[in-house]
C-alpha distance (Angstrom), angle and dihedral (degrees) to the residues before:
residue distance angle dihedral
X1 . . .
X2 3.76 . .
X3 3.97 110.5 .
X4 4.06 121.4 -113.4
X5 3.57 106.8 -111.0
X6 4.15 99.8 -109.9
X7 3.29 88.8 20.1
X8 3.54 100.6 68.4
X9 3.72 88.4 54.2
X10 3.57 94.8 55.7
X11 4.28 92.7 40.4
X12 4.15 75.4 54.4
X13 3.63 94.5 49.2
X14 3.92 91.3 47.8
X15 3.44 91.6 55.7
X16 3.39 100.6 55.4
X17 3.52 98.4 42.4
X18 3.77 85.8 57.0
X19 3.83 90.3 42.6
X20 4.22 91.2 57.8
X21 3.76 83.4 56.2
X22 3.86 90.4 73.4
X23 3.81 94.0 49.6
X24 3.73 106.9 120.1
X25 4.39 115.1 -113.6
X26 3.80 140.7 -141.0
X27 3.70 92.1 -81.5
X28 4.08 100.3 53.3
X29 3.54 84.6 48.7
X30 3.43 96.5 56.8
X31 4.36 89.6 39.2
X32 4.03 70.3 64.4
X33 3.20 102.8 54.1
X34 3.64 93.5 39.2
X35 3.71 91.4 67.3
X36 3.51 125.3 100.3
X37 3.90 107.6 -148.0
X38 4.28 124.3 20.0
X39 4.28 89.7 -113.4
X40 4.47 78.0 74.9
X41 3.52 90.3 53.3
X42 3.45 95.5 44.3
X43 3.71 90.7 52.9
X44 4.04 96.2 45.2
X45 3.84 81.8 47.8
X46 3.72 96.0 54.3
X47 3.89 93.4 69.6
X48 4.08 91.1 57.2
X49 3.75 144.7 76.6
X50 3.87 86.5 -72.9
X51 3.98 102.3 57.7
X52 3.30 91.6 112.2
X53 3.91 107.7 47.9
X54 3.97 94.6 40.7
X55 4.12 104.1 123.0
X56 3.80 109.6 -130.7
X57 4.22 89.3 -126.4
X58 3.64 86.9 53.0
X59 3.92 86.6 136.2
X60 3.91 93.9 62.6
X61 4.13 94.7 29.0
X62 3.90 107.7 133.3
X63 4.11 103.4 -122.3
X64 3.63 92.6 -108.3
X65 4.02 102.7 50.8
X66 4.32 81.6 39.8
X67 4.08 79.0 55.7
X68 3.86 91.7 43.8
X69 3.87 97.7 45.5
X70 4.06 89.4 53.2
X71 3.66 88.0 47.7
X72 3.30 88.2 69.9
X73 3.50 92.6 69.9
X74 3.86 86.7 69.9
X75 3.43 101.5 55.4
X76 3.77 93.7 56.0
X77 3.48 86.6 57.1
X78 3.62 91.2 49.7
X79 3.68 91.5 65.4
X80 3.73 94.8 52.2
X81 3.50 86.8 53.4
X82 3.36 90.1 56.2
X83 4.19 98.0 56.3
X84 3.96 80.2 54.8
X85 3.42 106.5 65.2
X86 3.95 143.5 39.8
X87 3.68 131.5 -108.3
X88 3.93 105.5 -76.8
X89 3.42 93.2 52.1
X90 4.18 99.8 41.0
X91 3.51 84.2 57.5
X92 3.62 99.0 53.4
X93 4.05 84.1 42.9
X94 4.28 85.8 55.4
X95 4.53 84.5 44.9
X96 3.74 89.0 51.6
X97 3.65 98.3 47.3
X98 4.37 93.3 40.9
X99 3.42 83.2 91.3
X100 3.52 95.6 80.6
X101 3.89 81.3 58.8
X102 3.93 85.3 54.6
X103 3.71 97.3 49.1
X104 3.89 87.0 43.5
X105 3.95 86.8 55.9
X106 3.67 90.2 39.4
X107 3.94 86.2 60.6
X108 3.49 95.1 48.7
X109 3.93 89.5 53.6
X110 3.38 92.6 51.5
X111 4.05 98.3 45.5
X112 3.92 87.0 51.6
X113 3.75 92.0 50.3
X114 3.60 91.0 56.3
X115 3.37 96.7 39.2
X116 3.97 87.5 -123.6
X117 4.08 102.2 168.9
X118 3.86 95.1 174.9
X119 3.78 127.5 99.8
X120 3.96 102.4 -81.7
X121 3.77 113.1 -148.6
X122 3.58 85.0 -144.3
X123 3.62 105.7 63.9
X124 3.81 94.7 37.4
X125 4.10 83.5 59.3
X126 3.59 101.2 51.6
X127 3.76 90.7 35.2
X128 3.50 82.7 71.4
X129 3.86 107.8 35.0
X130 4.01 87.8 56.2
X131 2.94 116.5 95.9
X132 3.95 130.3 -93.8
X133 4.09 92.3 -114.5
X134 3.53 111.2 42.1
X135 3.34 116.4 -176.7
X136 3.67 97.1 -166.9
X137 3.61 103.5 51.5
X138 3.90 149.8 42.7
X139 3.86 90.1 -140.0
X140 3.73 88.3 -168.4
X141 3.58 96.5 56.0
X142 3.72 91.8 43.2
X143 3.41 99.4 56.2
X144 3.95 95.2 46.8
X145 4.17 87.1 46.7
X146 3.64 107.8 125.0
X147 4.07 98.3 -170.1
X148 3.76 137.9 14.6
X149 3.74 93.9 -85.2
X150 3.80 96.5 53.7
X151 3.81 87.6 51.8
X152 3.66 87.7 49.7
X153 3.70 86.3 50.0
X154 3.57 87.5 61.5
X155 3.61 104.1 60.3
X156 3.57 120.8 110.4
X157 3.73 105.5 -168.6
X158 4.48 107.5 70.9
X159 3.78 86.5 -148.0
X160 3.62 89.7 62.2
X161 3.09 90.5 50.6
X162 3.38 94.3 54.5
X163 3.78 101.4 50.4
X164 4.00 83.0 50.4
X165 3.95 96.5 52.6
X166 3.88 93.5 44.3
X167 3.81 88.0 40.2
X168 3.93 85.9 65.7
X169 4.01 90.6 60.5
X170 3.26 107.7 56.8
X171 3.81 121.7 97.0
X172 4.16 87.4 -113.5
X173 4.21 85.2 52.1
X174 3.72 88.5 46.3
X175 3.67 99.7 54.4
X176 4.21 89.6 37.1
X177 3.94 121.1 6.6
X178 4.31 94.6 -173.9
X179 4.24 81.3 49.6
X180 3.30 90.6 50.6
X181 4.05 103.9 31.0
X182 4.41 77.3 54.4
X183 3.41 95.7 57.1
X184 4.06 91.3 41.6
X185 3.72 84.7 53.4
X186 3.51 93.3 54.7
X187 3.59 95.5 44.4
X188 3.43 91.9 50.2
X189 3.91 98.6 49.7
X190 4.09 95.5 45.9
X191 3.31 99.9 44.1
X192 3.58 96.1 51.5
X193 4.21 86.3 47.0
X194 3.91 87.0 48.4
X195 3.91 91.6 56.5
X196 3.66 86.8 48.4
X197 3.44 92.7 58.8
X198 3.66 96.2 66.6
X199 3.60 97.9 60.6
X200 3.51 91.9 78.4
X201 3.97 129.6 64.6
X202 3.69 153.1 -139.7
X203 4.14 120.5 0.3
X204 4.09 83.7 -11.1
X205 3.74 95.0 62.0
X206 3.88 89.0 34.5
X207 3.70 91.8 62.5
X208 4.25 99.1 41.8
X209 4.33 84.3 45.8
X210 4.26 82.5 54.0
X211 3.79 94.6 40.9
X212 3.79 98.4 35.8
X213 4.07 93.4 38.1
X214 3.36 97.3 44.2
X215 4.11 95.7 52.1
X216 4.32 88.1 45.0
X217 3.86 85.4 47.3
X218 3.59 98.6 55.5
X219 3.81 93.0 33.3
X220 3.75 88.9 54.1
X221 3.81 92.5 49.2
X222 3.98 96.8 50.5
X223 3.95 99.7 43.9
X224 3.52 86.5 61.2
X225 3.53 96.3 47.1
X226 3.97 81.7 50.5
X227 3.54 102.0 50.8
X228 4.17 89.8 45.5
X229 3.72 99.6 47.8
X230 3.68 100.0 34.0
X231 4.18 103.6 23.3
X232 3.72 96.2 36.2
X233 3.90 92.6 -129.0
X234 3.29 134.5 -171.8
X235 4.00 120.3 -107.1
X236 3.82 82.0 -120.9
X237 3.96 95.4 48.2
X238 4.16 86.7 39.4
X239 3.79 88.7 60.6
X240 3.54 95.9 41.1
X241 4.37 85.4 63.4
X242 3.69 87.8 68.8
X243 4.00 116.2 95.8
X244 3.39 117.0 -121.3
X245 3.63 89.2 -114.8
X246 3.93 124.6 81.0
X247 3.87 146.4 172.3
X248 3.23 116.4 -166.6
X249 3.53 111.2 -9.6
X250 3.28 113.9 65.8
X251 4.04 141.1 -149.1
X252 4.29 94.0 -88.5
X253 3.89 91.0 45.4
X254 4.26 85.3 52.9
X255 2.98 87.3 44.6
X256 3.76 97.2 59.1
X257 3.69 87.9 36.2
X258 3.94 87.8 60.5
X259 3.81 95.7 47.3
X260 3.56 92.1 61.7
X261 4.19 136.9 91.0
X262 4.07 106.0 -104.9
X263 4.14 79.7 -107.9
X264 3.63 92.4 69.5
X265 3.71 107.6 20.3
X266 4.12 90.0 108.5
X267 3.86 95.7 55.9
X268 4.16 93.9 92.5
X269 3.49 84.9 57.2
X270 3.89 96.1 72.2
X271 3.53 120.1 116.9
X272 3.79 92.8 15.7
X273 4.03 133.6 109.0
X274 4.03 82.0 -91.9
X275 4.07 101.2 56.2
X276 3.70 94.7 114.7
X277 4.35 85.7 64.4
X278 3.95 74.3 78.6
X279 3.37 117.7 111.0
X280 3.92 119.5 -123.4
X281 4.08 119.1 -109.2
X282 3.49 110.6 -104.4
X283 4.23 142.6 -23.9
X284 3.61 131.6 58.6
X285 3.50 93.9 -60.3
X286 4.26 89.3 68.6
X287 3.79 95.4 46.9
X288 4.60 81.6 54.3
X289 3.56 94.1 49.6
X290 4.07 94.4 37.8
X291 3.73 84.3 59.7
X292 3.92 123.6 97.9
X293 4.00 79.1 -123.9
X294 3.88 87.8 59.4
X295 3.75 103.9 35.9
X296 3.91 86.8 51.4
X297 3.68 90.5 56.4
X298 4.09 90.4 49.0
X299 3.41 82.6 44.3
X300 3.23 90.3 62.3
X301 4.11 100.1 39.3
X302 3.70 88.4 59.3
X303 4.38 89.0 46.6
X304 4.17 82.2 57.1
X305 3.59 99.4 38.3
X306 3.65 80.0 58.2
X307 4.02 107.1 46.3
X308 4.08 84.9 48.2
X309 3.67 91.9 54.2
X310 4.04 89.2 58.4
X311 3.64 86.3 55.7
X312 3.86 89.1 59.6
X313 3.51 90.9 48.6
X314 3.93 117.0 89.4
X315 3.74 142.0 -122.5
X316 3.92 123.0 38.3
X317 3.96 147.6 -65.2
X318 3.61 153.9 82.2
X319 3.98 97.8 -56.5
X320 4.21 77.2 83.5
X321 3.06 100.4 42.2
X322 4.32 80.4 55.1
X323 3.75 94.5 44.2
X324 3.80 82.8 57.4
X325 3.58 98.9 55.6
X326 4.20 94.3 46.7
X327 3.99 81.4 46.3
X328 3.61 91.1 52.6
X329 4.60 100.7 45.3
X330 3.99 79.6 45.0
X331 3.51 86.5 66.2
X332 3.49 102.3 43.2
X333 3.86 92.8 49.6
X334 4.11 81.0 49.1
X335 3.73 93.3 46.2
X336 3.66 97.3 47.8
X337 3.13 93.7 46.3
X338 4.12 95.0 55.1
X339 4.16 77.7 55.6
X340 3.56 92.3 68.7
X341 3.69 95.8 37.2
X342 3.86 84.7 61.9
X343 3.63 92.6 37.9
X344 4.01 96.6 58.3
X345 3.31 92.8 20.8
X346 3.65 100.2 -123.1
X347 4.32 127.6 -164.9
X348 4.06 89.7 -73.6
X349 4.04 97.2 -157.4
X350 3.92 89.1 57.7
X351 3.95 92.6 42.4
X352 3.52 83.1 55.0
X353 3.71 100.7 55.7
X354 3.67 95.4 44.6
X355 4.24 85.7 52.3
X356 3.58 95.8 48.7
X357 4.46 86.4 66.9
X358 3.85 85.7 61.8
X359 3.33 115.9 18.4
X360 4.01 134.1 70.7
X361 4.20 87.9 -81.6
């Protein structure tokens, strides 16, 4: 059945809100933390949304294939998706979700790099959260690629290619081709989802600018503070990490951002939408949240501060159905992360502070 045009959006809309009903609250996360061995959260987890994707040696799952295997939960509910709305917005659907293609690539780079030979847990997860048609990538050829230019080889899409190639001469590319192939990648992928986004109108295209902005905002703000504190780089290199897209932080306030030592590099961002990126004066609790660890995790708070706002907003369309999906891989990263807390046993009151900035808390 071919959708109604308006009503497809609000079938989509539907479906999500119906979807955020199965996101897991406070008090199942603290059931998980509450447990004393992972086989308890496996069992609590068997009567929710995830039933059906938990891995039977979920006790000795490494973190990131426990990550991978929930995943999967999110692509089957890409496909429903897709029965539920027309053309124009299934594609933008298959855009959004490429960039499990791009991480997939991203591992690749990285494994030839290294010269890593072994199975990487990585690459067999994305290999098979991407989906079936990629329009990026010869996934056969990729995974066979032995050096940068056989992955290159494998790319479908020329512009890919091209952001790749020119990736290489850069100083950035010169002094690490997989850092600088990554943040091609990137580039690449949200640029391409940000021009998307202004095919559509009104509150639709308000709510994928607010989504999509927000995530290249606070992506653009913590690569450079990456490739300063950790990479030494150059204001000049710094800035250059930024895509050429942006919300609301714009080129001068990047620039700033670039020109100053990691230590100070959030203090432009006071009294905007990203103050909590801040760290906190003083104690333990600052040196946590001044950490990459720390920031990624405010990161994400602000990311699902965001996606719940849209579903406050009204009217209909696929900037829900999006919220949804960031709602949803917040949880997982939350949920596998409770996993290890019970697996190591970890200080459960500060576990549970740092989950409340990404979870459903």
């Amino acid at each position: 059945m071919i959708p109604v045009p308006g009503g497809e959006q609000l079938s989509a809309t539907t479906k999500a809100k119906v979807r955020k009903g199965s996101l897991l609250n406070a008090d199942m996360f603290r059931r998980f933390l509450n447990c004393s061995q992972v086989s308890d959260v496996a069992r609590i987890l068997k009567s929710t949304y995830y039933a059906d994707y938990l891995p039977a040696d979920v006790e000795t799952l490494h973190r990131d294939k426990l990550e991978l295997h929930l995943m999967n939960a999110i692509s089957s509910d890409v496909q429903s998706f897709f029965s539920s709305v027309g053309f124009k917005r299934r594609a933008f659907l298959k855009l959004w979700f490429e960039r499990w293609d791009i991480q997939l690539i991203k591992s690749k780079v990285w494994d030839v790099h290294v010269g890593k030979t072994e199975s990487n847990v990585k690459i067999e997860g994305y290999k098979e959260l991407s989906l079936p048609d990629s329009s990026l990538t010869d996934k056969r050829k990729l995974l066979s690629s032995s050096n940068i230019d056989e992955i290159i080889a494998s790319i479908k899409n020329e512009k890919l290619v091209t952001y790749m190639e020119e990736s290489m001469k850069r100083p950035v590319g010169r002094r690490s081709p997989a850092l600088a192939i990554g943040f091609a990648l990137d580039m690449f992928q949200n640029n391409r989802v940000f021009d998307a986004v202004n095919s559509f109108s009104g509150e639709e295209k308000e709510g994928l600018l607010s989504l999509i902005g927000t995530y290249m905002d606070t992506m653009n703000i913590t690569s450079m503070y990456r490739g300063k504190k950790y990479f030494n780089m150059s204001d000049e290199i710094t800035l250059s990490l930024a895509f050429y897209t942006r919300y609301r932080v714009n080129f001068e306030m990047l620039k700033t951002i670039a020109s100053l030592p990691p230590e100070r590099m959030w203090e432009p961002l006071a009294g905007t939408q990203y103050a909590s990126l801040l760290p906190s004066e003083g104690g333990s609790e600052s040196d946590e949240i001044s950490s990459v660890a720390g920031i990624t995790r405010r990161m994400r708070f602000i990311q699902r501060a965001n996606a719940l706002k849209v579903f406050r907003m009204g009217g209909v369309g696929l900037h829900f159905v999006i919220a949804y999906f960031i709602l949803r891989e917040l949880e997982i990263l939350s949920l596998s992360a409770a996993i290890e807390v019970v697996r190591y046993n970890y200080d459960r009151h500060k576990v549970e502070k740092l989950l409340a900035l990404s979870s459903n808390f």
